[in-house]
C-alpha positions as a Markdown table, in Angstrom:
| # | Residue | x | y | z |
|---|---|---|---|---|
| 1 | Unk | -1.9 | -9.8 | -1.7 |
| 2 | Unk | -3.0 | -12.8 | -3.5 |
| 3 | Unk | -0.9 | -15.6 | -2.5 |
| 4 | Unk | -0.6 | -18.8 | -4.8 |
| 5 | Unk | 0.5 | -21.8 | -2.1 |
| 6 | Unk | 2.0 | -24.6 | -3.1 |
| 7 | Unk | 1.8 | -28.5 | -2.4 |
| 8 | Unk | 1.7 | -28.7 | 1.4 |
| 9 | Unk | 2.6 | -25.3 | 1.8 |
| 10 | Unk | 1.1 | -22.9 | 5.1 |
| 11 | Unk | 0.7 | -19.7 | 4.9 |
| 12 | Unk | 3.1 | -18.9 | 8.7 |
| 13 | Unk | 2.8 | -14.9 | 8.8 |
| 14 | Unk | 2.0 | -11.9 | 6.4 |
| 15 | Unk | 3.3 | -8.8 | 6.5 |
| 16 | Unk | 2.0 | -5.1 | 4.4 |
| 17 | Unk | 4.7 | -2.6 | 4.9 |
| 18 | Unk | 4.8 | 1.2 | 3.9 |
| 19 | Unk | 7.4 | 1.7 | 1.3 |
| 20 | Unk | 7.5 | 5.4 | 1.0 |
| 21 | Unk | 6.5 | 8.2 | 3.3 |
| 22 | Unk | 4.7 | 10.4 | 0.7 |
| 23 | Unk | 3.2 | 7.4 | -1.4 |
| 24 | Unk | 1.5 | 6.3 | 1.6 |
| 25 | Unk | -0.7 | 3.9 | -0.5 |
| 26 | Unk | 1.7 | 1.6 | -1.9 |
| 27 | Unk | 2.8 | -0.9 | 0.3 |
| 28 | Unk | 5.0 | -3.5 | 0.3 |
| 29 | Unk | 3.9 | -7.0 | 0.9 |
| 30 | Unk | 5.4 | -9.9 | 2.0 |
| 31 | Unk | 4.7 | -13.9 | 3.2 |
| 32 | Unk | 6.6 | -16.2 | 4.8 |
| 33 | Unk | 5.3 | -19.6 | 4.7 |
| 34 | Unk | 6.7 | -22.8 | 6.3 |
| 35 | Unk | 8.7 | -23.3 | 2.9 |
| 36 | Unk | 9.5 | -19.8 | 1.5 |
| 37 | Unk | 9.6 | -16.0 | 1.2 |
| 38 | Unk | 7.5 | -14.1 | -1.2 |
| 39 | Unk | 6.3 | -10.9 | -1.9 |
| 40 | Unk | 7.0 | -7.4 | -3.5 |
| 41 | Unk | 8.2 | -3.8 | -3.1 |
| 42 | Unk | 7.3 | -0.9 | -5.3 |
| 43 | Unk | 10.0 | 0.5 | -7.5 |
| 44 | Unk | 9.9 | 4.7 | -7.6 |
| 45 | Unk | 11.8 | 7.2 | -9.6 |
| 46 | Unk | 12.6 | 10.1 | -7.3 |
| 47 | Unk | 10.4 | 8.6 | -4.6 |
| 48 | Unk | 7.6 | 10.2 | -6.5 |
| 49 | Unk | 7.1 | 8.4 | -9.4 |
| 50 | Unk | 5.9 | 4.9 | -9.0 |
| 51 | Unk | 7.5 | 2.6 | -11.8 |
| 52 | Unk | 6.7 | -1.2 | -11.2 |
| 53 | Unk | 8.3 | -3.4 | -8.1 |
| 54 | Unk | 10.5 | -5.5 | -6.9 |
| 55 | Unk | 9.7 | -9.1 | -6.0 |
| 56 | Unk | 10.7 | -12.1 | -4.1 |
| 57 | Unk | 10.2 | -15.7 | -4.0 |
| 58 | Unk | 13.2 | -17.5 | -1.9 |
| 59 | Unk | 12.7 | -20.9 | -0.6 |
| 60 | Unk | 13.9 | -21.1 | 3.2 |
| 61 | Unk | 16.1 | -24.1 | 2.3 |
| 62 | Unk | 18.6 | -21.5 | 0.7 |
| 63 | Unk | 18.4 | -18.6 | 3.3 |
| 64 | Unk | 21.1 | -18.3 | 5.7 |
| 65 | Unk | 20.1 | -15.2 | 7.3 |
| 66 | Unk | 17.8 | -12.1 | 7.6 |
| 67 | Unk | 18.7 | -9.3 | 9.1 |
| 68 | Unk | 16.9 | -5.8 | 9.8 |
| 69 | Unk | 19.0 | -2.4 | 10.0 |
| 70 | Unk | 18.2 | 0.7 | 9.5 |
| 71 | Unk | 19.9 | 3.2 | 6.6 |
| 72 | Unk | 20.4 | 6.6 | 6.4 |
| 73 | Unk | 21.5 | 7.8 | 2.5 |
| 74 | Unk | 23.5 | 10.6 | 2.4 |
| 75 | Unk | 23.3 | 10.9 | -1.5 |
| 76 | Unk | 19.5 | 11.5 | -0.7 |
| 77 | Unk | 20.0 | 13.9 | 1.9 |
| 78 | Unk | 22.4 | 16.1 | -0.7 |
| 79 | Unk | 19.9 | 15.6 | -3.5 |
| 80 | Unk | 17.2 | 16.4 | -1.3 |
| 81 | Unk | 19.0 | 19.5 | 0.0 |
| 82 | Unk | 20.2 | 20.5 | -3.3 |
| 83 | Unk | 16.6 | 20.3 | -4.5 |
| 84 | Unk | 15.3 | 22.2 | -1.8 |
| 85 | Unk | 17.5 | 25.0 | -2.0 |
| 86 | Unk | 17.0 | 25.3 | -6.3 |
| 87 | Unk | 13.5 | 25.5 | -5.4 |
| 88 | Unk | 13.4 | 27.8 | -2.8 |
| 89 | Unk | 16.2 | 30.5 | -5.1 |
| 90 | Unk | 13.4 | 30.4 | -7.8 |
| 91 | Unk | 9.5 | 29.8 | -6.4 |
| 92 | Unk | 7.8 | 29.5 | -10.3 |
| 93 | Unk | 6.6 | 26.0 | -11.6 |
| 94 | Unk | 9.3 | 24.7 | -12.5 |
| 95 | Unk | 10.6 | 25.4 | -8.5 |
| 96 | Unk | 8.1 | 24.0 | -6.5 |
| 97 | Unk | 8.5 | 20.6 | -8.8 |
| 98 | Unk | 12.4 | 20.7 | -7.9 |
| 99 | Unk | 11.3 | 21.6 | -3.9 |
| 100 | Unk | 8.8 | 18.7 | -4.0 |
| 101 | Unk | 11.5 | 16.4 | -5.3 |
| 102 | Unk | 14.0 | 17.6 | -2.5 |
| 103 | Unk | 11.6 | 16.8 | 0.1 |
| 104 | Unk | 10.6 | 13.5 | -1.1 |
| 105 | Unk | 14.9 | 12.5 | -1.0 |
| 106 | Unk | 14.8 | 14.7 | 2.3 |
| 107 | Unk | 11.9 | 12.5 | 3.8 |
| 108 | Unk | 13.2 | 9.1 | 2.2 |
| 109 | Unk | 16.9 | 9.6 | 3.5 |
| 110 | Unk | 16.5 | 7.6 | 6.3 |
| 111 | Unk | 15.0 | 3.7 | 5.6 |
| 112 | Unk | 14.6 | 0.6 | 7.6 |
| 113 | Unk | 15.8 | -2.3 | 5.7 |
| 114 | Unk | 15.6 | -5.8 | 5.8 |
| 115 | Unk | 18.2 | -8.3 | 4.4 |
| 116 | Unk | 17.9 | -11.5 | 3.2 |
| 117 | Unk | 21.3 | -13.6 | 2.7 |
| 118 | Unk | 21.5 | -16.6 | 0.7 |
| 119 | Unk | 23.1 | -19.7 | 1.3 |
| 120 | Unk | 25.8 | -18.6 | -1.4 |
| 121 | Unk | 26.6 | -15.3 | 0.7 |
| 122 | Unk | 24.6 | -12.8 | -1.8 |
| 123 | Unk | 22.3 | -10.4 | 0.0 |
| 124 | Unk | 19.0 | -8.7 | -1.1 |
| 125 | Unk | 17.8 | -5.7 | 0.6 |
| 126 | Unk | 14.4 | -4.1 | 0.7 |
| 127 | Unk | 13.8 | -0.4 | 2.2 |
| 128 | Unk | 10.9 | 0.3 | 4.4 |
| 129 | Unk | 9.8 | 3.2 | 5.4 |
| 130 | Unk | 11.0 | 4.2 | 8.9 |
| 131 | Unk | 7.9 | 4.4 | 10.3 |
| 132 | Unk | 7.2 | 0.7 | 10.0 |
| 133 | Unk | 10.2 | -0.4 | 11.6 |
| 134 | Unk | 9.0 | -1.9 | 14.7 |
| 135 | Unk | 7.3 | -3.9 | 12.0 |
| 136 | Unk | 10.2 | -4.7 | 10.3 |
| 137 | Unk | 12.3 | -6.1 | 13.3 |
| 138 | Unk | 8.7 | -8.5 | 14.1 |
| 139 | Unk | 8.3 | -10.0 | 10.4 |
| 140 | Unk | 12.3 | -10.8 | 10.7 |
| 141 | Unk | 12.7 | -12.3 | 13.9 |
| 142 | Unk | 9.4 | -14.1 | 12.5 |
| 143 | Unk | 11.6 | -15.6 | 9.8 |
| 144 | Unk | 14.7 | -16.3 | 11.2 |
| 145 | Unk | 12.4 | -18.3 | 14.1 |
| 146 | Unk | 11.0 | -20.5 | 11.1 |
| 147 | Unk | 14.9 | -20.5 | 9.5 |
| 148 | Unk | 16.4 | -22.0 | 12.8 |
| 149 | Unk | 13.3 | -25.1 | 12.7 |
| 150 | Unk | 14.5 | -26.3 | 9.6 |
């Protein structure tokens, strides 16, 4: 990720991320300098479709915490389920496209998140895979270090 650093800004820690299990190859990036957060996730339909990202630029000045957590959806796991038994009833085109969707939800149903809270009280969260979440737990700890210096 290109990073664009401001006046006597230092680059402190970055961070790539897998955001889905099945799209492997598009990552989330993040960097936490010694003045703010930046960085993106990629925005999917279905967890199949990739369809632009998410981005963030917080200065730390205005972060009261970050947390990390991990999130299991059980609106994916029904979808996914739902998907997966349509496509099974009815193996033709158009059911291996609803079983691929129902594993994708089934894969993606459980997420590592991380959470960052303004000073105002209103949190963002951004999903991880759960493979990455040992990685997830490092990067936050790494900010909340650099929160508690200022």
């Amino acid at each position: 990720m290109s990073t664009i650093l401001g006046k006597d800004e230092e680059k402190i820690r970055e961070a790539t991320f897998t955001a889905n299990l099945i799209l492997f190859w598009l990552k989330a990036n993040y960097v936490l300098t010694n003045k703010r957060i930046m960085g993106h996730t990629p925005n999917t339909l279905f967890g199949l479709i990739p369809l632009g990202k998410a981005q963030v630029a917080q200065p730390l000045k205005t972060v009261a915490s970050v947390i990390s957590s991990t999130k299991f959806h059980i609106w994916r796991l029904l979808l996914g389920l739902i998907f997966v038994i349509v496509g099974f009833s009815s193996i033709d085109s158009f059911g291996i496209i609803f079983l691929i969707i129902g594993l994708v939800n089934l894969l993606n149903c459980y997420t590592a998140t991380f959470v960052v809270t303004n000073n105002a009280g209103q949190s963002v969260g951004y999903e991880i895979s759960i493979l990455e979440k040992s990685k997830v737990i490092e990067f936050v700890n790494e900010i909340n270090t650099v929160i508690a210096d200022i």
